[in-house]
N, C-alpha and C positions, 0 to 999 in steps of 0.2 A: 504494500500500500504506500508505503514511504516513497518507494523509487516513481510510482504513479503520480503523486504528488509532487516531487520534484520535475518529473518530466513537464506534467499543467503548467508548472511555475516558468520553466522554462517557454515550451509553447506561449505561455501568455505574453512574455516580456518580449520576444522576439517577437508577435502580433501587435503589440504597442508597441515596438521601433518601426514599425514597417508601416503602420498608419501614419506614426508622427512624417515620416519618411513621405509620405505620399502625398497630406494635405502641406505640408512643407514646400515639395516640390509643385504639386499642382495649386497652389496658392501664388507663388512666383510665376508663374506659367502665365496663370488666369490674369493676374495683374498685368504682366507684361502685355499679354494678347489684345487684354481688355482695351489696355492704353492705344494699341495700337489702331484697334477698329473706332473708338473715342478720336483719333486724330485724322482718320479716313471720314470717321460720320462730321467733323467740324470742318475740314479743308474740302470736302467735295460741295458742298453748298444741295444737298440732296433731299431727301425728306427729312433730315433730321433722326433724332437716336431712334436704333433699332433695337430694340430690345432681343429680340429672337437672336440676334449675333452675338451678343453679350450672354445668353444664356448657351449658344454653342459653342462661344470660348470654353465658358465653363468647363463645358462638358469634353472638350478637346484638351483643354489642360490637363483633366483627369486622367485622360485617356494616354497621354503623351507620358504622365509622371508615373504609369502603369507600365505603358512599355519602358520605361528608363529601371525603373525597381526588378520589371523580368529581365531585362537583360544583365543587369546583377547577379540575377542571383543564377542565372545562364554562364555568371561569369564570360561576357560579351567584353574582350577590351583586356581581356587579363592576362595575354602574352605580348602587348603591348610594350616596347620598353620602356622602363622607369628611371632612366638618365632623367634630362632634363624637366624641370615640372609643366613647363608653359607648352613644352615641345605634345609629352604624354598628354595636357593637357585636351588639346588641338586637336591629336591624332583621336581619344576617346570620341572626343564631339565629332568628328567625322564618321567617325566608324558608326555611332548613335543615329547620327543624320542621315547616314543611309540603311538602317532600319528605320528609321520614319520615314522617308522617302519609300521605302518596300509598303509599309503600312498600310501609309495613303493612297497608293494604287491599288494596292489591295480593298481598300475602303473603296474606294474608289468602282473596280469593277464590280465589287457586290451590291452597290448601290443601284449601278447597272442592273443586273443579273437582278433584282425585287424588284424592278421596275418593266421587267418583261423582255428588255435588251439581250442581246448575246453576248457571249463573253468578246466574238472575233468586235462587235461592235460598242462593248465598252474600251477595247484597247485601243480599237480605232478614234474614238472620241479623245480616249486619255492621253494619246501621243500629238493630238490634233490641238482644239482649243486649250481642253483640260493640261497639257503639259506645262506652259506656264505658267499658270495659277499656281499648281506642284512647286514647281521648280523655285517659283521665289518664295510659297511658303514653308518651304525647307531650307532656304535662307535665311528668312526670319528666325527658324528653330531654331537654326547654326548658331546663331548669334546670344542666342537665350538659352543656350545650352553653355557656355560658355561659362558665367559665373558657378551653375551648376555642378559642371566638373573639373573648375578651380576649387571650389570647397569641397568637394568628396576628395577629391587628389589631397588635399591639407588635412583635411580628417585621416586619411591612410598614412600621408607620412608621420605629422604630427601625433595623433591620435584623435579619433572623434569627440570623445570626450574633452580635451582641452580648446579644439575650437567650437566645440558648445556653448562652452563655456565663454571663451572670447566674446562670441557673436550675442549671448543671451541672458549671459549674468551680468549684474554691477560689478565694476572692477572697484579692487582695494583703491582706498584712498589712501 
């Protein structure tokens, strides 16, 4: 019974790191996106705020800070060398960026595919119009992945716990 209990204890604390881990990241995600369609809804002079985008940021943020947590623990990026920090950093965010790049296609032709389309005629769409919509909002991710895997890199070298701490406790006076 003891070791059953120990294990829960365990299971549990690794289920609350992997949450805090997720509304963490899809909380910066959603911000960032948020601001960004916030700066698209004020400089286009168009109908003014859409809410329905702001509620699919959301939801893409989620989605993004889901696949970043699976590829973790996929250990995605982990033969990566670990010379320089800025270097590894970069190299992670690319490698991440084209799994969201796969994703979104993937997203992409199933959207297709429930909508009655073919697959030959979602990849036709998706190479066609759909390709740069893609292409620059994996740009955007690039960019936003960025600070992301500048802090999980500092957390692995430093330890996580110390830049936890950094980033979320009062420092000594």
């Amino acid at each position: 019974m003891h070791v059953d209990s120990e294990r829960w204890a365990t299971l549990k604390g690794r289920a609350r790191e992997e949450l805090q881990a997720l509304l963490l990241i899809a909380g910066y995600l959603a911000a960032f996106l948020c601001a960004l369609t916030l700066y698209r809804d004020l400089t286009a002079g168009g109908p003014g705020l859409r809410s329905f985008r702001y509620g699919y940021n959301l939801l893409e943020a989620l989605l993004l800070a889901k696949v970043i947590l699976l590829g973790k623990a996929l250990h995605v990026g982990k033969r990566l060398p670990s010379g320089v920090l800025i270097v590894r950093v970069l190299a992670l965010t690319l490698v991440y960026g084209v799994l969201v790049l796969a994703f979104n296609a993937l997203e992409h032709i199933l959207e297709s595919v429930l909508r009655g389309e073919s697959v030959r005629t979602a990849l036709e769409a998706l190479l066609g119009k759909g390709r740069n919509e893609i292409l620059v909002r994996t740009l955007v991710i690039l960019v936003a992945f960025i600070p992301i895997f500048s802090l999980s890199e500092l957390g692995r070298v430093l330890g996580a716990e110390k830049v936890g701490a950094l980033f979320f406790r009062r420092a000594a006076q």
